[in-house]
ZALUM-789528 format. One record per residue (C-alpha): residue in three letters; x, y, z. Coordinates in steps of 0.02 Angstrom, whole numbers, padded with zeros to 5 digits, always signed. Each point is the difference from the previous one (the first is absolute). Layout:
// residues N
alaXYZ/...
END
This chain:
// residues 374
unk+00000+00000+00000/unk+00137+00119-00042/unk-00125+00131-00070/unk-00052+00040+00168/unk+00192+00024+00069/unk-00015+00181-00017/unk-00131+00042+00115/unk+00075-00113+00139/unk+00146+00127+00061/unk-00131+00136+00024/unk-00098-00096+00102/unk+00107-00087+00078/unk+00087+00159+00075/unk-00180+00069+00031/unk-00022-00156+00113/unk+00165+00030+00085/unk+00102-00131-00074/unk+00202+00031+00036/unk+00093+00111-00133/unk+00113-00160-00042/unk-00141-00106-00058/unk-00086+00123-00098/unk+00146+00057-00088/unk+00031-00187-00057/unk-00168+00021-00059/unk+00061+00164-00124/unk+00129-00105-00039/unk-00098-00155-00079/unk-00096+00158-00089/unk+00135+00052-00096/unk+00048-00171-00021/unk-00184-00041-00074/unk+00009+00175-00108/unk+00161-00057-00083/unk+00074+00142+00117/unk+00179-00139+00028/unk+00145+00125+00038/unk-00111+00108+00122/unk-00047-00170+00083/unk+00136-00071+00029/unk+00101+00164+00063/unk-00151+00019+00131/unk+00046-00191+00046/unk+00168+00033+00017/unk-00024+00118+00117/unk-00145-00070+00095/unk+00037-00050+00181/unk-00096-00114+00055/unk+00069-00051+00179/unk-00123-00076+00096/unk-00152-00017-00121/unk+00009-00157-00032/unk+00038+00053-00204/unk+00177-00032-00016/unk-00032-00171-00108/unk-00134+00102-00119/unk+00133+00159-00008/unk+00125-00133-00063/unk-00138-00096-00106/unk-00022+00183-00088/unk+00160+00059-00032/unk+00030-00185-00078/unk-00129+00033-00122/unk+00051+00180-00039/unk+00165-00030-00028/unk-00038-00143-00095/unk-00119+00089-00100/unk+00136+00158-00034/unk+00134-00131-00035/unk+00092+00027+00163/unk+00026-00208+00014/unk+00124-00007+00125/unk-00078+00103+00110/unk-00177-00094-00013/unk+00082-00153+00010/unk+00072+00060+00149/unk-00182+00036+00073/unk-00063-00159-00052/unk+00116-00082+00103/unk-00038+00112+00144/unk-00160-00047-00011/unk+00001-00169+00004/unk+00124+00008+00123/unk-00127+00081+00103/unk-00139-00116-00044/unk+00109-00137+00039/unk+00055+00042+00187/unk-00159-00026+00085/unk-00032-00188-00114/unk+00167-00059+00056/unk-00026+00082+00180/unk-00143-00112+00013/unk+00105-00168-00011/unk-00054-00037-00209/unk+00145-00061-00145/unk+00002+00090-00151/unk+00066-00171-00084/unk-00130-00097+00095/unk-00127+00006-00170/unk+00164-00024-00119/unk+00042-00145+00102/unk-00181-00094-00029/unk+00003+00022-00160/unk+00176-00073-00016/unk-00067-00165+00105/unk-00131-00005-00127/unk+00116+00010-00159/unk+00105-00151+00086/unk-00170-00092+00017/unk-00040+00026-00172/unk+00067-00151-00075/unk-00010-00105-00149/unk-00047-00152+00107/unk-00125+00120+00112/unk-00084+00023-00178/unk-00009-00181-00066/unk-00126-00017+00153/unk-00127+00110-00047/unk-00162-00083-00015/unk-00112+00094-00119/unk-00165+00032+00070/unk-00121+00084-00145/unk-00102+00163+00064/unk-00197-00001+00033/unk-00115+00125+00010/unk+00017+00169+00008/unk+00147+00062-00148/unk+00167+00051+00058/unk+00044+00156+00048/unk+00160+00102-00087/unk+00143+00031+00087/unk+00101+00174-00030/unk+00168-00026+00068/unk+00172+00084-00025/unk+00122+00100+00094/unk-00049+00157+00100/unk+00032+00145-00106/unk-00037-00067-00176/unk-00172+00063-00063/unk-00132-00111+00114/unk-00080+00140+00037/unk-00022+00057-00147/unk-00050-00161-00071/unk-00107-00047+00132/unk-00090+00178-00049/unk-00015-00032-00178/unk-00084-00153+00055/unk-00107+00073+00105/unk-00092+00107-00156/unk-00052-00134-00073/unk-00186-00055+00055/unk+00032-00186+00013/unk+00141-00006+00124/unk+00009+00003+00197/unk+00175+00071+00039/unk+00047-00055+00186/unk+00153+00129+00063/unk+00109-00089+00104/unk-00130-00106+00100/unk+00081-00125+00119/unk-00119-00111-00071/unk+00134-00142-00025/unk+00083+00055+00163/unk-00130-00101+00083/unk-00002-00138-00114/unk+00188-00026+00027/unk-00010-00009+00182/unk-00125-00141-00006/unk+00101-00070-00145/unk+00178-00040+00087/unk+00152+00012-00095/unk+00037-00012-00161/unk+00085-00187+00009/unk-00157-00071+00022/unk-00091+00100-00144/unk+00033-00139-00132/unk-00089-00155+00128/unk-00148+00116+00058/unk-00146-00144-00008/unk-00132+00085-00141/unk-00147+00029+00149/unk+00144+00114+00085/unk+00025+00080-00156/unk-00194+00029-00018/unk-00007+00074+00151/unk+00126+00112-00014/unk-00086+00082-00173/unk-00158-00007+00116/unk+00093+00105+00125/unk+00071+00118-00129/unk-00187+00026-00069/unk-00065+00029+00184/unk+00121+00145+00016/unk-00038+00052-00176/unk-00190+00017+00018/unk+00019+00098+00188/unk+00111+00114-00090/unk-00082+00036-00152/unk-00195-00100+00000/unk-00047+00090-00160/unk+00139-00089-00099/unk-00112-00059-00131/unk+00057-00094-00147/unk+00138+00121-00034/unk+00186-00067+00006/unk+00101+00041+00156/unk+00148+00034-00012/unk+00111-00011+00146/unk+00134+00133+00023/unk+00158+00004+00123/unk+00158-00001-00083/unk+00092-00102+00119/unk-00124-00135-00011/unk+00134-00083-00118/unk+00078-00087+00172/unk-00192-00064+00014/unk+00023-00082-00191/unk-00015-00165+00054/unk-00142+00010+00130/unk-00105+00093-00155/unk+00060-00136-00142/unk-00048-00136+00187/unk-00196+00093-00019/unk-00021+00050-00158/unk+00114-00088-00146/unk-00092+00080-00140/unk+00031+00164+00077/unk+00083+00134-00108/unk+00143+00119+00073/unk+00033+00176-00062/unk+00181+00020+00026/unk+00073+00201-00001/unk+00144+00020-00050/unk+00126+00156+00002/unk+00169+00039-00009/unk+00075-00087+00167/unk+00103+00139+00063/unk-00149+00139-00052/unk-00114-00115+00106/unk+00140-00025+00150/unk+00062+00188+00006/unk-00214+00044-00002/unk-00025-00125+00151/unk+00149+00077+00089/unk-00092+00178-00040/unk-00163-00038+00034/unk-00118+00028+00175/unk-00044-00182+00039/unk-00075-00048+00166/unk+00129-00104+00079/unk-00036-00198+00037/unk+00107-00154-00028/unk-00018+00027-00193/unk+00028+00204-00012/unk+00148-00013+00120/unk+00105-00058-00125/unk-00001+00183-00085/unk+00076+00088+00143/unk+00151-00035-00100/unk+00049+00003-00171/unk+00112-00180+00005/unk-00153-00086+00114/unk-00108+00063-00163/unk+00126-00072-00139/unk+00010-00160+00118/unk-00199-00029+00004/unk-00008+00042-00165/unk+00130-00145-00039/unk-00076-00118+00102/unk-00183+00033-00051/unk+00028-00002-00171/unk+00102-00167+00023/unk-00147-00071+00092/unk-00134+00059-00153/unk+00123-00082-00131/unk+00042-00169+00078/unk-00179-00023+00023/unk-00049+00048-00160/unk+00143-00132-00048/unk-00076-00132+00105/unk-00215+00032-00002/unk-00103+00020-00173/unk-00045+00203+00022/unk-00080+00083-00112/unk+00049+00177-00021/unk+00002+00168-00077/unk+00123+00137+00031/unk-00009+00163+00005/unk+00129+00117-00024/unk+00017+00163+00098/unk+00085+00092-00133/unk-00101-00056-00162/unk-00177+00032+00118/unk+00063+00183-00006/unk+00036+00021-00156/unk-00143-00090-00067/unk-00137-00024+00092/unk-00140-00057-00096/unk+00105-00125-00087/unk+00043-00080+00172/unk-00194+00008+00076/unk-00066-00077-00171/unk+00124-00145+00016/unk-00029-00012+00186/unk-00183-00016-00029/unk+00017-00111-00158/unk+00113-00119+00127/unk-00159-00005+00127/unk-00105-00037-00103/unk-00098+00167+00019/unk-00089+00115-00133/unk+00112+00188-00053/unk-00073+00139+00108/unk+00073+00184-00050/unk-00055+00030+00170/unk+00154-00076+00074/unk+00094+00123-00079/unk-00053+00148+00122/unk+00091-00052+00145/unk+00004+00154+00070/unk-00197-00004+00017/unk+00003-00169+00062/unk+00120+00061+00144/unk-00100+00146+00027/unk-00150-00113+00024/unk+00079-00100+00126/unk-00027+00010+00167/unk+00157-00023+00082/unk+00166-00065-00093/unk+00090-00134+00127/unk+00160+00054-00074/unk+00167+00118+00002/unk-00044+00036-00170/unk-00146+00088+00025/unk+00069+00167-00052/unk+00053-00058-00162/unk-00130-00110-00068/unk-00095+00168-00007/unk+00103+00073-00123/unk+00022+00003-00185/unk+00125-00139-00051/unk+00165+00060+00017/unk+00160-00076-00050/unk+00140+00095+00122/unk+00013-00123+00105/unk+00044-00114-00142/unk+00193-00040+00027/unk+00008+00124+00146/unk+00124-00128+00087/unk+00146+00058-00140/unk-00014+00157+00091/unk+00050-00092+00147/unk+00120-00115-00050/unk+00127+00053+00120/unk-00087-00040+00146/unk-00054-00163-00058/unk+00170-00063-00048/unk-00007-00114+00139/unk-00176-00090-00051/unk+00029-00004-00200/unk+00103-00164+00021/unk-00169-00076+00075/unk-00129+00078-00135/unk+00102+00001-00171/unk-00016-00198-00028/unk-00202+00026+00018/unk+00020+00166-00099/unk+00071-00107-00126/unk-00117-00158+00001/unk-00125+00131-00022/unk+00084+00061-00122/unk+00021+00184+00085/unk+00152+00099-00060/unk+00116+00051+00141/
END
């Protein structure tokens, strides 16, 4: 709701609201008016000792600087504010390798022989959902708002719908031996959570979106082997360097973006996971890529529709009407995806290749099985 930003700071000092905070305030006004150098002198120069607005100072100069093309410096500020965010998580007694490390123990589980047991058990009933998967950072949102504009689909937005369904699961070594009534009532669950979340579901498709559901591939191919996964894809070090950027709401899985090498080591390890089971269990898939979305986007909906087996809709077009419709967007990305497409954060990591030296070892071999230049 950035149109209403500029009455806030007159009201807010009307109401008696410190001077700190409601400068901050004229500050994100400039910011929204395109106003960049003003901005980020004025938060520069902001002191904010003992507001409580030292981690959304930094989080602003970090975007103005990066917006002027000032990249050390809003690296710098990036890093102070995950720094930060990251104090009172690790005060707290939690691992920021802890989620890196389960999805290592389920890479080494992954197997060849662990596959050779899978007993196929044939869906009944209600059709499959989708499944919209991919890194954090590379165009779900987006997608998952495309989809949205077209009348036939149910767009879930990072529901912890198979969250539950995992924890009544077990682990994934015993996935492939899971007797078919289990199985049956695990879909069952799945739909029980589906129709208290969204009872006017209809006969539209569903499409299930949370990027990192790919460490959930083989509990969805478990449920639903017919199921079809929308993998995004982007550039891997635009996608880290944007997690490492980007406001998340820390928990096991966000943790790993207080830093730029815990980032580049997820994404390894992630991405390893996604391709050895794609190696090992009959997906079927369509990718998406980040880049080519931009730069065409009616091209990549009518292929993406033509792949679900759904009828062209210009409507899907007008994302930014779709995300204007929408209640609430359960996202970081909610300040973009209301925006014309824009391409400048297309390659933006080249701009900070110095400060990733240390991570490009990591990312250029999935750069290049992608088939990204570095």
């Amino acid at each position: 709701r950035l149109a209403d930003l500029a009455a806030l700071a007159p009201a807010a000092r009307a109401a008696g609201v410190p001077e700190g905070e409601t400068a901050m305030l004229r500050i994100l006004e400039d910011q929204r008016a395109g106003r960049h150098a003003e901005a980020l002198a004025a938060a520069r120069a902001l002191d904010v000792a003992g507001t409580g607005l030292d981690l959304a100072r930094a989080r602003l100069i970090g975007q103005l600087a990066d917006k002027l093309g000032h990249h050390a410096e809003a690296f710098a500020a990036f890093a102070e504010v995950n720094a930060l965010a990251a104090a009172p998580y690790l005060a707290a007694g939690h691992r920021i390798a802890d989620y890196r490390e389960a999805v290592e123990r389920q890479i080494a589980a992954a197997t060849a022989d662990w596959a050779a047991r899978w007993t196929p058990h044939a869906p009944a009933g209600r059709p499959s959902p989708a499944f919209l998967v991919g890194f954090p950072r590379s165009g779900t949102t987006l997608l998952d708002t495309v989809l949205m504009g077209h009348a036939d689909t149910l767009v879930l937005e990072e529901e912890p719908l198979l969250q539950r369904v995992a924890e009544r699961a077990g682990g994934m070594e015993c996935l492939p031996d899971l007797p078919p009534a289990e199985i049956d009532a695990l879909r069952a669950l799945y739909f029980r959570e589906l129709d208290a979340l969204a009872p006017d579901a209809g006969n539209r498709l569903v499409i299930d979106k949370l990027p990192l559901h790919l460490v959930r591939t083989p509990l969805i191919h478990r449920l639903f082997p017919d199921a079809k996964f929308i993998f995004a894809e982007r550039h891997p070090c635009d996608a880290v360097l944007s997690c490492f950027m980007q406001n998340f709401r820390i928990n096991a899985a966000m943790a790993s973006f207080l830093t730029l090498e815990d980032s580049a080591l997820l994404y390894d390890r992630v991405m390893s996971f996604w391709f050895r089971c794609r190696e090992l269990l009959p997906l079927d898939v369509h990718a998406v890529r980040y880049e080519t979305m931009i730069a065409d986007l009616e091209g990549t909906a009518r292929a993406l529709l033509d792949y679900l087996g759904l009828s062209w809709s210009g409507a899907v077009l007008d994302h930014q009407a779709t995300a204007a419709s929408r209640a609430h967007i359960r996202t970081p990305s909610y300040s973009q995806i209301v925006q014309p497409l824009y391409r400048s954060a297309d390659g933006r990591w080249t701009k900070y290749r110095a400060e990733m030296a240390p991570v490009l070892p990591i990312l250029a071999p999935w750069a290049g099985r992608f088939g990204y230049p570095m």
